[in-house]
Phi, psi and omega in degrees: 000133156276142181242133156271131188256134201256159157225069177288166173333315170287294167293342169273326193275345202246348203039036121322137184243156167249120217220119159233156177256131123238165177219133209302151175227074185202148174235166173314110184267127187282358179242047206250103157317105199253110191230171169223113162273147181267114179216158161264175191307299182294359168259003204301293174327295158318324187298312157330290183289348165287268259270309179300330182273005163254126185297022162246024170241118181268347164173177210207142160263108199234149173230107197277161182267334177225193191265324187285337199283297208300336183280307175301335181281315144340298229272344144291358169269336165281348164280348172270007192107339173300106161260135172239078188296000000 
């Protein structure tokens, strides 16, 4: 947490100090699993479709280099069974 000490016009003329808190505002989610594998290109989709198809993964962030890339890979993971909203 950060503190500020303010000293405006009114409260420095007045010799008042005025103290705000802040606090950032978003925190850190402590239960995010992080992993990085090494696949080749032609296994990267299957790997995908393990990894999503095991029941202790409840959702997943994947990142395509363009929208078209990102529509195939939807759009095979919904012919396997996937769902990818």
């Amino acid at each position: 947490m950060a503190t500020w000490d303010l000293h405006d016009g009114a409260c420095a003329a007045a010799g008042r100090r005025t103290d705000v808190e802040a606090t950032p505002p978003a925190t850190t989610v402590e239960k995010v699993c992080q992993k990085v594998m090494f696949v080749d290109k032609n296994g990267k989709i299957d790997l995908l479709i393990s990894l999503m198809k095991d029941p202790e993964v409840s959702s997943a962030l994947v990142f395509t280099r363009t929208k078209h890339g990102a529509d195939k890979v939807a759009k095979k993971l919904c012919s396997c069974r996937v769902n990818a909203d």
